[in-house]
N, C-alpha and C positions, 0 to 999 in steps of 0.2 A: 576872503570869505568864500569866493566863486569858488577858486583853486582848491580849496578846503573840500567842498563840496562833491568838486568832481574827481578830489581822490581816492573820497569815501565811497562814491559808487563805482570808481574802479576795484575797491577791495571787496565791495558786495559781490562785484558781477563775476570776479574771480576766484568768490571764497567756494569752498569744497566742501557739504557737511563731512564730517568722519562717519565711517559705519559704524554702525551701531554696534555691543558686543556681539562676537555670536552669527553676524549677520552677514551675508554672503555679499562679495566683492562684486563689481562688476562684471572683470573679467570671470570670476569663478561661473557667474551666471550664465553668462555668454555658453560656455565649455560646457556647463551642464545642460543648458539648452540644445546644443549639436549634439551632445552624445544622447539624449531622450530622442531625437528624433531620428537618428540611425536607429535604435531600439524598434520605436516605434514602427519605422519601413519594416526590419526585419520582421515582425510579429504581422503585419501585413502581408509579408510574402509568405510567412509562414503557413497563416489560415488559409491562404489563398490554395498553397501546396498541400495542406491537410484535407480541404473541400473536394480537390482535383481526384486525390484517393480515395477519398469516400464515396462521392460517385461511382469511382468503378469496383468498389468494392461492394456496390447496392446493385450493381447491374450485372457482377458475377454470377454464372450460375451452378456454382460447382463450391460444394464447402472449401475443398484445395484451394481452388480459386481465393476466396475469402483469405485463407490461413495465410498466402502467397503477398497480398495485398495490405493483407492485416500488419505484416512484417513492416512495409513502407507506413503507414497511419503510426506506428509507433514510432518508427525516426523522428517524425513529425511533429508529432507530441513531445517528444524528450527534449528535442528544440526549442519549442514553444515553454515548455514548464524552466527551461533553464533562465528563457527570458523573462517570465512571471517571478520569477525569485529577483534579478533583476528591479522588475518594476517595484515591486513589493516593498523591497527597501527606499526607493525613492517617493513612496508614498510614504514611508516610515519618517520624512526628511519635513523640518519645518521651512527648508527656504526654497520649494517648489511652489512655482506660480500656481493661484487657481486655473487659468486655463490649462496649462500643461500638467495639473493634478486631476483635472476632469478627462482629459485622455489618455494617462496610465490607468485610472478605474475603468474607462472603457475597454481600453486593450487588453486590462485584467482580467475581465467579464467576460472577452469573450474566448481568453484561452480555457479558461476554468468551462465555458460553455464545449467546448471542442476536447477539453479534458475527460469530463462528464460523457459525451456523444462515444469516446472509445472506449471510457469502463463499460457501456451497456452492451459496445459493439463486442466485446471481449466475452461477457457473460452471457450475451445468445450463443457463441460460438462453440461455449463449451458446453453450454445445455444443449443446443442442438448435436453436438459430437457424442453425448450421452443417451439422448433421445434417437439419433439413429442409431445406436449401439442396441439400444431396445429394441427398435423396431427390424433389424435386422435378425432378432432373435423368436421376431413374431411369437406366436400361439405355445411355445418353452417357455416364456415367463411366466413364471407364479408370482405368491404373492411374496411371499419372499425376497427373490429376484427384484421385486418391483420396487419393496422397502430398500431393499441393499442399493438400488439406482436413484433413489430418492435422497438418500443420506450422502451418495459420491455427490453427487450435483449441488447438495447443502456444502460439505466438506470444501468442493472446490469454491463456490461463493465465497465462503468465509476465510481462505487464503484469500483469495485475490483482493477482498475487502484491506483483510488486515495490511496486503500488500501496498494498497493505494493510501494508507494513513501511515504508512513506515514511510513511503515515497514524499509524503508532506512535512512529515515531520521532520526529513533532512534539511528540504527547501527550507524549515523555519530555521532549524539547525545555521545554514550557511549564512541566512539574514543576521543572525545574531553575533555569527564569528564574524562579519565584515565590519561590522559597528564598531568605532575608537573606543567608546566606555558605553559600560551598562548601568542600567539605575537599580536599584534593587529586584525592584520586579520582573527585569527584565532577567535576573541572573537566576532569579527563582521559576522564570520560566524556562526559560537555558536547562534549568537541572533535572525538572518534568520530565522536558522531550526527551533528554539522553534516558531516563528511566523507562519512559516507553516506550522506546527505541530499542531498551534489552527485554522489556517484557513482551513486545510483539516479536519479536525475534525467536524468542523462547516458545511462544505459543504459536507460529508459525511451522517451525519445528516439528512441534509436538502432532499438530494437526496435519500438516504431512504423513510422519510416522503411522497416524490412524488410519488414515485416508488409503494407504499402504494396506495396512490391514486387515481394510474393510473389502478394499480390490480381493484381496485371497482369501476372502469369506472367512477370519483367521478373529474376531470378534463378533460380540450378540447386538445386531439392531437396538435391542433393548437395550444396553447399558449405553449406546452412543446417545438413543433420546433422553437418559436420565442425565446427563451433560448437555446437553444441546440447550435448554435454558441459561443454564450458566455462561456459556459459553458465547450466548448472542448477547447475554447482557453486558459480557465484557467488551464485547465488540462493537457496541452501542452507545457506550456509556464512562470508557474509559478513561477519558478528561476531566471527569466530574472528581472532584475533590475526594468524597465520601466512597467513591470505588473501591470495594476488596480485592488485590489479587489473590485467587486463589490458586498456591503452588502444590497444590497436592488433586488438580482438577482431572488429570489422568493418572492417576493412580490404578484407579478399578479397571485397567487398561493393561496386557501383559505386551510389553511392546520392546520386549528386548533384544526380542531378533532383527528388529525395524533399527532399534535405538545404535544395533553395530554395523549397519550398514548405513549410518547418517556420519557426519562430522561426528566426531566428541564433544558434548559440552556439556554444561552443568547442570541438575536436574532443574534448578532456577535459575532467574539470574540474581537472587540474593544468595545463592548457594556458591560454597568454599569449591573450587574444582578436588576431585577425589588425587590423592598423593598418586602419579601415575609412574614413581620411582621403581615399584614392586609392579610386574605385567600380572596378569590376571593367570594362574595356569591354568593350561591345557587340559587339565579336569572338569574343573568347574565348566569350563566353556561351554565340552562336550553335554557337561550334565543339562545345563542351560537348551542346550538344542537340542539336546534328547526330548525335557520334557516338552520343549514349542511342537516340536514333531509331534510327538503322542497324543497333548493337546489336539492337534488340528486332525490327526486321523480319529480319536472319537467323536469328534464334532462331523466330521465327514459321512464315519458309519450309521450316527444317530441322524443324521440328514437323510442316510437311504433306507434306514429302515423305514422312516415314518413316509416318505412316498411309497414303500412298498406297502405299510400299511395303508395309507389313502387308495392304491390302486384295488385291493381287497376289499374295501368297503365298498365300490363300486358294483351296483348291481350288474352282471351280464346280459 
């Protein structure tokens, strides 16, 4: 009976439970423990390397200076967001510890905080390169002038916006390709992003193409504010289920001369690319740039007539 006894607690002391389905192995744990915590360093040095440039990019005094600095701050960040995509998936992961899940939200928190800190850093730079473009132009400004600088500094905003959510929407992009299988929702989120992946693409584009434009004084202020609604709301709001795109949103826009000096591509992205088997000829072309020409020289003349008229009403 003794003997009995103590062979059953030799099989207790040496039984193994099995894992559970599904549920990560010792070793697997171990392995993903080390590789978080390289991670982890890295995103450490990172910030640390992104801090170092921000300082002296706060302590520059020279826009050059900034533009020069600003170059390094974006190494840095590309870094950091490579590791964020990284982290991201392993918070996606049901067999990370709670402690080591509380410190990829932290290190997530604070690339997105240092991601955040170079979009604003990006958007003084180019307001300020606008603003001394004005001011450089002193007491020649009209009001005109002032609208036309208002609208470039909106224009460029709203790239660089769209910019930094095509930029996320990869990161989510690449989380979803690394994944073994997808559950449904995740496949219907998959198909989202790639759609507006081609609609920000498109409307980047397009707002380029204006933005062009609007530099050669080659469009009416007015018709850009009559988009300009639309336009934020896409940009604001795009993710929402109930969202319109609207593909005919620059239309009231003659942007042909812009649209042949970009890549080729299709006036949407639900639109069939045009049969490019037949070239376009050399008539039509000409006629095309005829009328953008004629277009912008009476817009020019009606521009100096009405200064000449304003200078006339002027009493002497």
């Amino acid at each position: 009976s003794s003997q009995f006894c103590q062979a059953r607690r030799r099989q207790s002391r040496d039984f193994v439970c099995p894992p559970r389905p599904g549920a990560m192995t010792a070793a697997a744990a171990r392995k993903l423990q080390k590789e978080i915590e390289v991670v982890l360093k890295k995103v450490d040095d990172g910030i640390d390397e992104f801090a170092e440039s921000w300082e002296q990019a706060s302590a520059a005094g020279s826009s050059q200076q900034k533009e020069r600095i600003g170059e390094d701050l974006k190494k840095s960040i590309n870094k950091l967001q490579r590791l964020r995509v990284q982290i991201r998936e392993w918070l996606a992961q049901s067999g990370v510890q709670a402690e080591c899940r509380d410190r990829l939200e932290n290190a997530r928190k604070r690339v997105e905080c240092d991601m955040q800190r170079f979009k604003d850093f990006e958007r003084d730079l180019k307001t300020k390169a606008f603003s001394t473009n004005a001011l450089s132009r002193g007491g020649d400004m009209g009001a005109e002038d002032a609208e036309r600088l208002k609208y470039q500094e909106w224009l460029g905003s709203t790239i660089q916006s769209l910019n930094d959510q095509l930029d996320q929407f990869e990161a989510d992009v690449e989380i979803y390709a690394g994944k073994r299988s997808l559950s449904g929702e995740d496949k219907a989120r998959q198909e989202q992003l790639k759609t507006l992946q081609e609609q920000h693409r498109w409307h980047i584009k397009k707002l380029e193409q204006l933005l062009r434009a609007v530099d050669n004084d080659a469009v009416n202020m007015s018709d850009v504010a009559e988009v300009r609604d639309s336009i934020d709301f896409y940009v604001d709001n795009n993710q929402e289920p109930d969202c319109y795109h609207d593909d005919t949103l620059y239309d009231c826009f003659d942007l042909v001369e812009y649209e042949e000096k970009a890549v080729a591509m299709p006036r949407s992205p639900k639109d069939e690319p045009a049969d490019c088997s037949v070239p376009c000829s050399s008539a039509a072309k000409d006629d095309r740039a005829g009328k953008a020409k004629e277009k912008e020289k009476k817009r020019k003349e009606d521009k100096k007539d009405k200064k000449r008229e304003d200078r006339d009403k002027k009493p002497v």
